[in-house]
C-alpha positions in Angstrom: -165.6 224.1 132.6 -169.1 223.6 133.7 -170.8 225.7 136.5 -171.8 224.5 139.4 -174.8 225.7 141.5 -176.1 224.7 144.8 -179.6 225.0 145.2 -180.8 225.4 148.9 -184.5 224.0 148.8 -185.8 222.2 146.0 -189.5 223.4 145.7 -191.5 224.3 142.4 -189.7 227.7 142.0 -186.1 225.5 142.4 -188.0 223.2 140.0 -188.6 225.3 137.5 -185.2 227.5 137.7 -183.4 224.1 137.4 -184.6 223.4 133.8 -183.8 226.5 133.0 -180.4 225.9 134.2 -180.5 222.7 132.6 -180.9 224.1 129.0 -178.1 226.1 129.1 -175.5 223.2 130.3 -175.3 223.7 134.1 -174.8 221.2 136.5 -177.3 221.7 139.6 -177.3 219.9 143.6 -180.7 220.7 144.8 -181.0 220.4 148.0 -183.9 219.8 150.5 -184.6 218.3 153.5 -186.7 215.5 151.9 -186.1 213.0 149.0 -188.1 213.4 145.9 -188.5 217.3 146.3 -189.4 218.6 142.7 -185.9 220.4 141.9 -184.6 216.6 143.0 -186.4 215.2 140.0 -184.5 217.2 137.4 -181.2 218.4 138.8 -178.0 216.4 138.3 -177.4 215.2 142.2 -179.3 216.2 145.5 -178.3 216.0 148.9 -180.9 215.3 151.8 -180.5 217.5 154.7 -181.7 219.9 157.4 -180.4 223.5 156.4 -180.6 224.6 159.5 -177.6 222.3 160.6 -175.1 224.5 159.5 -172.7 221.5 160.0 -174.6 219.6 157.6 -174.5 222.7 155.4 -171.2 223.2 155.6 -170.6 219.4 154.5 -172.5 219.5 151.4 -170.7 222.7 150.4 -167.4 221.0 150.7 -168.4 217.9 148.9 -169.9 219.3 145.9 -167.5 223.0 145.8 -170.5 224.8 144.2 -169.8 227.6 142.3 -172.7 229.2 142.9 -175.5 228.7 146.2 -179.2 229.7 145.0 -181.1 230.0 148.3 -184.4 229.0 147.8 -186.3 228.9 151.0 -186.4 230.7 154.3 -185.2 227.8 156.8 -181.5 227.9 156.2 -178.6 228.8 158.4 -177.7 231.9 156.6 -175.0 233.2 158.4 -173.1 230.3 156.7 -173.5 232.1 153.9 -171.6 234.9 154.5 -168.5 231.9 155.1 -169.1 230.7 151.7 -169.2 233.9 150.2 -165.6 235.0 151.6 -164.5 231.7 150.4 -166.0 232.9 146.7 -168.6 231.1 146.5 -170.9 233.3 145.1 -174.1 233.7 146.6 -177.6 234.8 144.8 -178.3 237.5 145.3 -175.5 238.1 148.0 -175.1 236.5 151.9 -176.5 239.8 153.0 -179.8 240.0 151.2 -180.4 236.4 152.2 -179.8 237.4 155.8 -181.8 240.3 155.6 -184.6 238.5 153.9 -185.2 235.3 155.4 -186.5 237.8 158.7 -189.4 239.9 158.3 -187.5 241.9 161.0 -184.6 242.4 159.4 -186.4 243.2 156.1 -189.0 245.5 157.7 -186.6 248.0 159.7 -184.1 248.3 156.4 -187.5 249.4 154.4 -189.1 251.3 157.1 -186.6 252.8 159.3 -183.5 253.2 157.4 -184.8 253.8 153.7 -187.8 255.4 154.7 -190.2 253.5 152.5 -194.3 253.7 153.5 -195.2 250.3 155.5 -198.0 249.4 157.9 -197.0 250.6 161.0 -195.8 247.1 163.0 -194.3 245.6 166.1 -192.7 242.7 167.4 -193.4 240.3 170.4 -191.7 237.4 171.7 -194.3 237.0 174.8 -198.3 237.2 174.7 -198.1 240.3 177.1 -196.0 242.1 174.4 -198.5 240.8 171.7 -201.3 242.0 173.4 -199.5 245.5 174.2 -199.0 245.9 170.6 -202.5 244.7 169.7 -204.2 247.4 171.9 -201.6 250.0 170.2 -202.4 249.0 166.9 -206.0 248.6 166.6 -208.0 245.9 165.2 -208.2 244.5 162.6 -204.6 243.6 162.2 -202.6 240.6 160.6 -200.2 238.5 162.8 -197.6 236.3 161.3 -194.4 234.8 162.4 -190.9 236.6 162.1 -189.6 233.6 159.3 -192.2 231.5 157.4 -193.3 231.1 153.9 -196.3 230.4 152.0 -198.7 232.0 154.5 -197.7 229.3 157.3 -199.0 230.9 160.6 -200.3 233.9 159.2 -203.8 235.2 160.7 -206.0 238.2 160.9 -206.9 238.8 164.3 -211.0 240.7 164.1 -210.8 241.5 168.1 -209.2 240.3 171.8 -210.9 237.1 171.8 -208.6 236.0 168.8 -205.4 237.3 170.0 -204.3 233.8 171.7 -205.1 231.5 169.2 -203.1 233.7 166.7 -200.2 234.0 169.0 -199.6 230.1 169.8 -200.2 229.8 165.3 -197.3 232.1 164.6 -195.3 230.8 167.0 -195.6 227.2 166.5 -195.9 227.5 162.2 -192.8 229.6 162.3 -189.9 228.6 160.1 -186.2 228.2 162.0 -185.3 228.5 165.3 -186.2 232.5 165.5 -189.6 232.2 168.0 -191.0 236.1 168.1 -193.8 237.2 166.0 -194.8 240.5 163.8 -198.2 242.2 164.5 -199.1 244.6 161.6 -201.8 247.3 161.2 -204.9 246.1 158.1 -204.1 248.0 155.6 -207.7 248.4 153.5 -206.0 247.6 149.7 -207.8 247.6 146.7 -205.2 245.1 145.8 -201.9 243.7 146.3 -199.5 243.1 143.0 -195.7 241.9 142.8 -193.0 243.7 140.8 -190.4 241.0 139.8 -187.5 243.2 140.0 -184.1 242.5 137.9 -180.8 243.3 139.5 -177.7 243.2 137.1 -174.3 242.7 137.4 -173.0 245.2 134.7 -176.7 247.0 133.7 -179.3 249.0 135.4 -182.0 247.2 137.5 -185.1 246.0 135.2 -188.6 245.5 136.4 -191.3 243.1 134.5 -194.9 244.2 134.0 -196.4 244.5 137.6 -198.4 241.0 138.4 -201.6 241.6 140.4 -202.4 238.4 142.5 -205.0 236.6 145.2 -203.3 235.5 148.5 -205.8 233.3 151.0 -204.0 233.5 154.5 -201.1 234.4 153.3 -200.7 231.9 150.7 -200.9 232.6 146.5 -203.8 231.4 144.3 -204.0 233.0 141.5 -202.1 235.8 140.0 -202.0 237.6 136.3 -200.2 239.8 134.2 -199.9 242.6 133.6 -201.6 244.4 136.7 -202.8 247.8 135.3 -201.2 250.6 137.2 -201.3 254.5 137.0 -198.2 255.6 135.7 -197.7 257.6 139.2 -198.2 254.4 141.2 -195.6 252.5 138.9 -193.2 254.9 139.3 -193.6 255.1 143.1 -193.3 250.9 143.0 -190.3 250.9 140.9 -188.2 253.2 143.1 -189.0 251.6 146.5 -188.3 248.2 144.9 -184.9 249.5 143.6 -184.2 251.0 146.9 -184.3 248.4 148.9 -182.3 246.0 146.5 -179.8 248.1 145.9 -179.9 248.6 149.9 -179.6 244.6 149.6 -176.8 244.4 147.3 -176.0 241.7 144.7 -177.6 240.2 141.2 -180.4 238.0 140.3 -184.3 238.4 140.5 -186.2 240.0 143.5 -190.0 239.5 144.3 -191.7 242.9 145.6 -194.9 243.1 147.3 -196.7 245.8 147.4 -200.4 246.9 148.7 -202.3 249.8 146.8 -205.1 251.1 148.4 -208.1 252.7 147.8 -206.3 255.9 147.7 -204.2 255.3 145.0 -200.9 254.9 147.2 -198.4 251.9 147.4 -197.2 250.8 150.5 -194.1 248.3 150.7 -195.5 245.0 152.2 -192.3 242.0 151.5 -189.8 241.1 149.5 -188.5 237.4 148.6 -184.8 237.3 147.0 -185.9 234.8 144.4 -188.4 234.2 141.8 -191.3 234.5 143.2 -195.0 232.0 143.3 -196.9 234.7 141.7 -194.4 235.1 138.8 -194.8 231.5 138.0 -197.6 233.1 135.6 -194.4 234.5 133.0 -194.5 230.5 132.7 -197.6 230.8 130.4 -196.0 233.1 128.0 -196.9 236.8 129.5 -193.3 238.2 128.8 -190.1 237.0 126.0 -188.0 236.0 129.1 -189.9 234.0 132.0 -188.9 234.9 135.5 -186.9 231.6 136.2 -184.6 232.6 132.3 -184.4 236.4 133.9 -183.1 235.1 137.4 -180.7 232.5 136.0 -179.0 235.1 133.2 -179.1 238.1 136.5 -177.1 235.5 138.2 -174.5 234.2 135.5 -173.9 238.0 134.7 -175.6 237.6 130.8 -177.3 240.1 129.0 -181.2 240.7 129.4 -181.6 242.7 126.3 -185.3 243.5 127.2 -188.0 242.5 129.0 -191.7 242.8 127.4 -195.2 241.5 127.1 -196.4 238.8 125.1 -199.7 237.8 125.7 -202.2 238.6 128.8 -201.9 235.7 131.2 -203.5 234.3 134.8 -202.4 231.9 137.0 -204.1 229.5 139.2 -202.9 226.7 141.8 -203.7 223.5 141.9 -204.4 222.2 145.9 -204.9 218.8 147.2 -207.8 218.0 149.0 -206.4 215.8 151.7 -203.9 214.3 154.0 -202.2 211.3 152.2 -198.3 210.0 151.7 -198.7 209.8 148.0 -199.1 212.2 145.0 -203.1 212.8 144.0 -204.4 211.2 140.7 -204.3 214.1 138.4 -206.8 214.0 135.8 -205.4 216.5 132.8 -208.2 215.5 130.4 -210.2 218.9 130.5 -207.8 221.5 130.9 -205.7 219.9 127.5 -209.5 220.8 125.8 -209.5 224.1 125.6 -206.6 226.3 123.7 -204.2 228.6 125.1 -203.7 226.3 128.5 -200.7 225.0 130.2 -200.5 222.6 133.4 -197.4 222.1 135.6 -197.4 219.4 138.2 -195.1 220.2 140.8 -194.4 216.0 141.5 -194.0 216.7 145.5 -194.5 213.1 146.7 -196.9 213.7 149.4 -200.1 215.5 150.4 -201.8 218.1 152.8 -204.9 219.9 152.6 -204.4 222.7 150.5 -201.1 222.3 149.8 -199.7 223.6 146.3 -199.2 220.9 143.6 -198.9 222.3 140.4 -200.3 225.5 138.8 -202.9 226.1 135.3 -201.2 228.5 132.6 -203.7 230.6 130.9 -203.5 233.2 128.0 -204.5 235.4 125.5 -203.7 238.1 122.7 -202.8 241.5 124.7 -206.4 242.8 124.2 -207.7 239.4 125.7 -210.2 239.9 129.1 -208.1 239.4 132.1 -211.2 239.0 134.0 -212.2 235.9 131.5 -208.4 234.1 131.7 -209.1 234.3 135.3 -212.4 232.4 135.0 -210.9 230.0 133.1 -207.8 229.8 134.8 -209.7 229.3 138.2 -212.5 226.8 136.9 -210.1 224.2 134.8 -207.1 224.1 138.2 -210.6 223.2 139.9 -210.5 220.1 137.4 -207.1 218.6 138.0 -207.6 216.7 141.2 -210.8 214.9 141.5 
């Protein structure tokens, strides 16, 4: 008999992990809180809901009897989950990572406090006195964002006092959920940030791709490539925190690990999503055998990931709209399908906002290629796909 899995949130990542369900016989429900989302437009059904109306949640489950619930966004009423999952309803990765995870709190005191990873040093506020408390006892510059968002949504660095109420009323008005208290976190001065998609298996060790080096703009991903040269020391620090705190997590599929390194050479812990992840969406362009939506989907079903390796060098870079508008852009694919070793992905989200993510450009090259050049190229033809 067929499996069937739920998909909670029905973005590009949902998108792109639903084809690869797809190709292997699956039946997928995305679901999302608006028609039309992208996962919508290739799954088998959808439902349209809230998911923070656990009612409504609850509802869906018992129409459709998933097999499996794929959590792909933050705003969902998770404690549900744990319901489903004593009903045996598995969830990816489990109800507990998903809990954890969809709260920088939660998240940041497992890494921090209980597994003793390196962090910045952070506090939490739910009033501007506290804010400004923790301000004054962290130092400036520091980075403010809400307790549960995504994709950069109310995320700011805060310069001096002057700043400290506009950031405040961002973070708490862009937060995701019904959770209203906010994270202020020392700068840390990086040299860069990268990812480390990390594979949890059912019956076989954890498995880490090539570390993915990547460009965030308040908060949000625009470009990333792979691999992200590492020392070996620094690798083998990232590995171990990132297996840590998934194991700490518990359960199977693939986890995205961020991670600052610093001038310094050292790695600090910065987040963790328990999904693919928007940098990874460069494995799309052919950087590894297995791209990160395959490696989550065969984590999850319990199949065998006989290795993970390179390919090719590859770069990512997002394509953003340019204004407000209720309908897709006009996308113009004519000089990105010029030049060799390119691929585009539309996302097909029905509306626009400025700077909002609607579909990526897929660059690559033999593993001696110039990463420096994909990125170029990668950059300059995404800056070609909406007029």
């Amino acid at each position: 008999m067929t499996k069937k899995i739920m998909l909670l949130g029905s973005g590009e990542l949902g998108k792109e992990f639903t084809i690869a369900a797809k190709r292997v016989g699956l039946h997928v429900v995305a679901c999302d809180r608006y028609n039309e989302a992208p996962a919508m437009q290739v799954a088998d059904e959808r439902e349209i809901f809230n998911m923070l109306d656990g009612d409504a949640l609850a509802a869906a489950v018992e129409k459709h009897c998933p097999d499996i619930i794929v959590p792909e966004i933050e705003a969902i009423r998770t404690e549900r989950l744990f319901d489903f999952e004593q009903r045996g309803i598995q969830v990816v990765p489990s109800a507990k990572a998903v809990n954890f995870t969809m709260n920088r709190r939660a998240i940041r005191d497992l890494a921090s406090r209980e597994l003793g990873l390196r962090t910045a040093k952070y506090y939490y506020a739910k009033t501007f006195v506290e804010f400004k408390q923790a301000a004054d006892e962290i130092g400036f510059p520091c980075v403010v964002k809400p307790l549960m968002s995504s994709s950069g949504h109310g995320q700011s660095y805060v310069h001096n006092d002057n700043e400290l109420q506009a950031a405040f009323h961002e973070a708490m008005e862009e937060g995701r959920g019904d959770v209203k208290e906010v994270i202020i976190e020392e700068f840390i001065d990086f040299d860069s940030e990268f990812t480390l998609l990390t594979v949890t298996q059912k019956n076989a060790p954890t498995i880490f791709c090539p570390p993915i080096g990547h460009v965030q703009k308040s908060g949000d991903y625009r470009e990333s490539w792979q691999p992200f040269c590492l020392p070996d020391e620094a690798l083998s620090q990232a590995q171990h925190m990132a297996n840590e705190v998934t194991k700490a997590l518990e359960g199977y599929g693939i986890w995205g690990v961020e991670f600052f390194l610093t001038k310094q050479g050292e790695v600090i812990f910065s987040e963790l999503s328990p999904r693919p992840h928007d940098t990874g969406m460069v494995t799309l362009g052919h950087t590894t055998n297995l791209n990160e939506f395959e490696l989550h989907l065969r984590a999850i079903m319990g199949w065998p990931i006989p290795a993970i390796h390179l390919e090719h060098n590859g770069c990512s870079a997002v394509i953003l709209s340019k204004e407000n508008a209720d309908h897709e852009p006009t996308y113009n694919l004519m000089e990105a399908l010029k030049e060799d070793c390119t691929r585009v992905r539309i996302f097909g989200k029905p509306d626009q906002h400025v700077n909002r993510r609607m579909g990526v450009m897929l660059c690559y090259g033999s593993l001696d290629s110039d990463m420096n050049e994909l990125r170029d190229k990668a950059k300059r033809l995404a800056a070609t796909v909406i007029k």
